[in-house]
C-alpha positions in Angstrom: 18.1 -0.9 -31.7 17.0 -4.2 -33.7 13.9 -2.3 -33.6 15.0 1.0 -35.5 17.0 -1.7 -38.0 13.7 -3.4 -38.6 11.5 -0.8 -39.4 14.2 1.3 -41.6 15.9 -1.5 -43.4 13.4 -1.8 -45.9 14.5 1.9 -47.2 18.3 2.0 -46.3 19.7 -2.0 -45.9 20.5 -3.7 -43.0 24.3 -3.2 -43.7 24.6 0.9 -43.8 22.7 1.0 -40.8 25.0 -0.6 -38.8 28.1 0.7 -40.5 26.1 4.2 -39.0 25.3 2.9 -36.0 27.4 1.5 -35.2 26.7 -2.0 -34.5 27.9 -5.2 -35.9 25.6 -6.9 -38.3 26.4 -10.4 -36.5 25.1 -8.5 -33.6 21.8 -7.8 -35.2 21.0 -11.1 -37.1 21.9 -12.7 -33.9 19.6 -10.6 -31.7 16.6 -11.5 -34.4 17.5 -14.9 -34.2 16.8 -15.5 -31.0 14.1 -13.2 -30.9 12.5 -15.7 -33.3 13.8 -18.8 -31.3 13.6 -17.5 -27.6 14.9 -21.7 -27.1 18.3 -20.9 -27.9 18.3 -18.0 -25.3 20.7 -18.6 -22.5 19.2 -19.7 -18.9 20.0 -16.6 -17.0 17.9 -14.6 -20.2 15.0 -17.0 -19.5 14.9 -16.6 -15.4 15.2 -12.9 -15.9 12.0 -12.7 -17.8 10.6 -14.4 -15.0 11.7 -12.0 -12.6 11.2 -9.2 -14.1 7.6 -10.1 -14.6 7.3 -10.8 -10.8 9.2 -7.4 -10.1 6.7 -5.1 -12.4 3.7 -6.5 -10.6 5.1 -5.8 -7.2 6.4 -2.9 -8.4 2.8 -1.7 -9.8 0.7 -3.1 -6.4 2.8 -0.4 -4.7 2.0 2.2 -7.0 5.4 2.2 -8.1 6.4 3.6 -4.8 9.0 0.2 -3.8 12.5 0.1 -4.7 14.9 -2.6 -4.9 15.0 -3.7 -1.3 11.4 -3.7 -0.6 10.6 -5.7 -3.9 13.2 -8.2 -2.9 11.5 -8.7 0.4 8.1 -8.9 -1.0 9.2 -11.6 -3.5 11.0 -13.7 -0.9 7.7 -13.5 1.0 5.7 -14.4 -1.8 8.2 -18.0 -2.0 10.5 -16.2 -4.7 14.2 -16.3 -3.9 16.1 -14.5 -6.3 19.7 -12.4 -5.3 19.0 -8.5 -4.3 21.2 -7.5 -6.8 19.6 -9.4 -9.3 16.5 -7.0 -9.0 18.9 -4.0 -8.3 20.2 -4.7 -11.8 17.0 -5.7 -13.4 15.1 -2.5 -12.0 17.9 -0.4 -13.6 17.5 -1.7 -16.8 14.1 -1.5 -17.3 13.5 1.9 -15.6 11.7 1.3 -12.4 12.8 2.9 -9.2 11.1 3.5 -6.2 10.0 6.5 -4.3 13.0 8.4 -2.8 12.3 10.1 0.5 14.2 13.7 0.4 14.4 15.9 3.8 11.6 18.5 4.7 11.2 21.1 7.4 8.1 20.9 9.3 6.9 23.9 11.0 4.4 24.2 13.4 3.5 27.3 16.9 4.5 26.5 20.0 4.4 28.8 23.1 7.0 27.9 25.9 4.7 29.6 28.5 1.9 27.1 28.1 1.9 24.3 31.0 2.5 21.1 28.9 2.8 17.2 30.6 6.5 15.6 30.9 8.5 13.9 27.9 7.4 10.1 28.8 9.3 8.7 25.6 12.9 10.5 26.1 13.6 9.6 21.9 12.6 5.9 22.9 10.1 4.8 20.1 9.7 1.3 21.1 6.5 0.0 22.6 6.0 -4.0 23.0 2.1 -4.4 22.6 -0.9 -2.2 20.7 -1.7 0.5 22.3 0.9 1.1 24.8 2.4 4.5 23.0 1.1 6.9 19.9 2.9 9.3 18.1 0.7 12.9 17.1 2.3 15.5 14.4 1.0 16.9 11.5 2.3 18.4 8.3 1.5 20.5 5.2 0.2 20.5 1.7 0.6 23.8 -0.8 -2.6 23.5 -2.9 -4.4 25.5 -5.6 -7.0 26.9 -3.2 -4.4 27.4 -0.2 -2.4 25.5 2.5 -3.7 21.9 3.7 -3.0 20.5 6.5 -2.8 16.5 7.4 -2.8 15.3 11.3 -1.8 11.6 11.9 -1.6 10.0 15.3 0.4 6.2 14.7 0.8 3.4 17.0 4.3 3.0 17.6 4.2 -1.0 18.1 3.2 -1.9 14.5 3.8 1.6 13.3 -0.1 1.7 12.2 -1.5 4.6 11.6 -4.7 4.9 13.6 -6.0 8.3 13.2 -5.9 10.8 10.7 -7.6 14.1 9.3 -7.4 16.6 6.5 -7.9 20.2 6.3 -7.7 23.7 5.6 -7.3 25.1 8.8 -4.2 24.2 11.1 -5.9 24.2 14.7 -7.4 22.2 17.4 -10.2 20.6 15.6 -7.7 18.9 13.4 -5.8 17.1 15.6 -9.1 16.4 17.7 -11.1 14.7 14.7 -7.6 12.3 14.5 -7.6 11.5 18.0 -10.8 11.2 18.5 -11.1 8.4 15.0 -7.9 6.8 17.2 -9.9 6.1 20.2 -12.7 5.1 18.6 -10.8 2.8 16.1 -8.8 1.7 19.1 -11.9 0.7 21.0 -11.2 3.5 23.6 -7.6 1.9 25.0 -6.5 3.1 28.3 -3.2 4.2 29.7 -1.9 4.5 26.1 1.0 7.1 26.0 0.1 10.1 23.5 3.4 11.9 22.9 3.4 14.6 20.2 5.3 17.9 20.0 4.8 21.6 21.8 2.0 22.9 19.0 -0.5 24.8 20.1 -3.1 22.9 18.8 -1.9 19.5 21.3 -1.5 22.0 24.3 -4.8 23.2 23.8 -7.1 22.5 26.8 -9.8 21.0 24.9 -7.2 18.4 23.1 -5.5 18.0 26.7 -9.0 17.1 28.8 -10.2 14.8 25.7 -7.2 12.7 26.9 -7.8 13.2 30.3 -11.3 12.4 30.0 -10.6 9.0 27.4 -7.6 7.7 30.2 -4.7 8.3 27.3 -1.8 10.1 29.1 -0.1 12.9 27.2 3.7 13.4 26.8 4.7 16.8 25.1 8.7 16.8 23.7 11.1 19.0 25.1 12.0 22.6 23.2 14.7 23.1 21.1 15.1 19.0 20.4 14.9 18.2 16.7 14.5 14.3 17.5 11.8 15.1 20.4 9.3 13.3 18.0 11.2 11.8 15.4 9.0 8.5 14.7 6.1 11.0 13.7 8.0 12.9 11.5 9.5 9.9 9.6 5.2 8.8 9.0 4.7 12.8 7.5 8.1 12.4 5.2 6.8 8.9 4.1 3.1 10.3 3.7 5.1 13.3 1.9 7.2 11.4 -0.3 4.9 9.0 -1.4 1.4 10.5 -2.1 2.7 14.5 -2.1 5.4 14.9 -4.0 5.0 11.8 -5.8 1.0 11.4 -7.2 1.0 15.3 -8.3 2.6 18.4 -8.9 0.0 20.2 -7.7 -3.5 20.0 -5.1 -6.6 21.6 -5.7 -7.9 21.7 -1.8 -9.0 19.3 0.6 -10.9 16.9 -1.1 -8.4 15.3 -3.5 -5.7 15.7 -0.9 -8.0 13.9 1.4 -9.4 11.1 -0.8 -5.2 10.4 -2.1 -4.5 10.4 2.0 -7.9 7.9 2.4 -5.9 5.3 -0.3 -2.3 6.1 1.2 -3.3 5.1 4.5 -5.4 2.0 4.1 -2.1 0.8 1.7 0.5 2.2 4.5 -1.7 -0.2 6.9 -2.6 -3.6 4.9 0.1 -4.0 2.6 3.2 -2.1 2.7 6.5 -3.5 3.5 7.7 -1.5 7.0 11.7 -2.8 7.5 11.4 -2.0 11.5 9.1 -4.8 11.8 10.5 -7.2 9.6 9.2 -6.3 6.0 5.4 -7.1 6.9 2.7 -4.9 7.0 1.6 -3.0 10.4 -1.9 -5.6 10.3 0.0 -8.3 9.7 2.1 -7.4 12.6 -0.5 -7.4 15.3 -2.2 -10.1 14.1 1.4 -11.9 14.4 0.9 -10.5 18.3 -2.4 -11.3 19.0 -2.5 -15.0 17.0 1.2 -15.8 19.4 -1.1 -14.1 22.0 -4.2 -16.5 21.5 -1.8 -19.5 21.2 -0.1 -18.6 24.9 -3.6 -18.8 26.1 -4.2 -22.4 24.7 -0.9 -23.8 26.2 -1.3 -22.4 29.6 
């Protein structure tokens, strides 16, 4: 507002155009003055201009995709400590708000006559080391040129994701090129769990004797249970919400779809804030494991 006075005053007087306003012209001159003498500003004015700097470049490192809470944690972890709602508020007033995460219906074929392994996980998404369970869905894109389709397979531990693949056609190849990147990423792990849902494309025989053949031991959701794999679906919401919905309002095809998922995940991995394990990153939480690891081995 000091603003519009400034640059119409000149034509109009500083007085009419606060009697219009309205604001009180004590209001005004005082705002300038400490604009012009940012000294006399009280202490709470000067640490918010600290913060606030602090919050817009955590803020922008996530692509604008943190709120509030995350922000908060970041800061305490960079040595900042500073009240929640002191960012809530700060946020607000400048206009910065993080990605909100709306519901979506994922769809994908099943056939109850196909044989398919046990449920292993029973809704429990806990694992205590690397490599001891994965989670397998996919989800889909509406582009220009047609439906795309994105296939993730996550390690439930760290909730890293450690395979993924993009394309235009929903079948077995998909999910094959993501578990295949898993075990070779994952250095070709053995008696790691691989639950996923009833799609055709996990029931498929060549998907089913890759994991044979590899030592991973499927686990296929029960029918009818919304929750069967509910960790995966949280990853495609995130994925959804945050590169999706969020980057563009519209896909050409596979390759900017692909190249936005390429960015997404190597950010999802090394540097975003996951609250299940304690407001680090999924890298920083298995190195956490394997450092407490290496340092049980030196005092044995």
């Amino acid at each position: 507002m000091t603003q519009f006075i400034d640059d119409y005053k000149h034509l109009y007087g500083v007085e009419p155009i606060c009697r219009v306003l309205p604001i009180a012209q004590s209001t005004y001159y005082r705002a300038k003055d400490l604009s012009n003498n940012p000294h006399k500003r009280s202490l709470r004015c000067h640490h918010d201009d600290f913060y606030i700097s602090e919050i817009r470049r955590i803020w922008q490192d996530s692509k604008c995709r943190y709120g509030a809470r995350k922000v908060w944690q970041q800061m305490k972890a960079d040595g900042i400590h500073v009240a929640r709602c002191t960012i809530e508020r700060l946020m607000k007033q400048h206009g910065m708000q993080g990605v909100w995460r709306g519901k979506s219906k994922i769809t994908t074929n099943s056939r109850d006559d196909q044989l398919r392994a046990n449920d292993l996980v029973n809704r429990n998404f806990s694992a205590h080391r690397p490599n001891q369970l994965w989670v397998a869905d996919f989800t889909y894109i509406k582009t220009t040129s047609g439906w795309v389709y994105t296939a993730f397979i996550i390690d439930v531990f760290a909730r890293a994701i450690v395979g993924w693949k993009v394309s235009n056609r929903m079948n077995t190849d998909m999910v094959m090129a993501a578990l295949n990147q898993a075990i070779a990423y994952r250095n070709n792990p053995k008696d790691v769990i691989h639950h996923s849902d009833r799609g055709v494309q996990y029931l498929s025989i060549r998907y089913t004797d890759k994991m044979t053949d590899s030592g991973v031991i499927a686990s296929v959701g029960t029918t009818g249970d919304s929750y069967d794999n509910a960790l995966a679906e949280t990853v495609n919401g995130l994925y959804k919400s945050e590169v999706i919905h969020y980057l563009k309002q519209s896909w050409n095809g596979v390759s900017d779809v692909e190249l936005a998922t390429l960015e997404w995940v190597d950010w999802f991995n090394k540097t975003r804030l996951h609250s299940t394990i304690g407001y680090v990153s999924p890298f920083e939480f298995e190195k956490r494991y394997y450092d407490n690891l290496t340092l049980s081995g030196i005092a044995a």
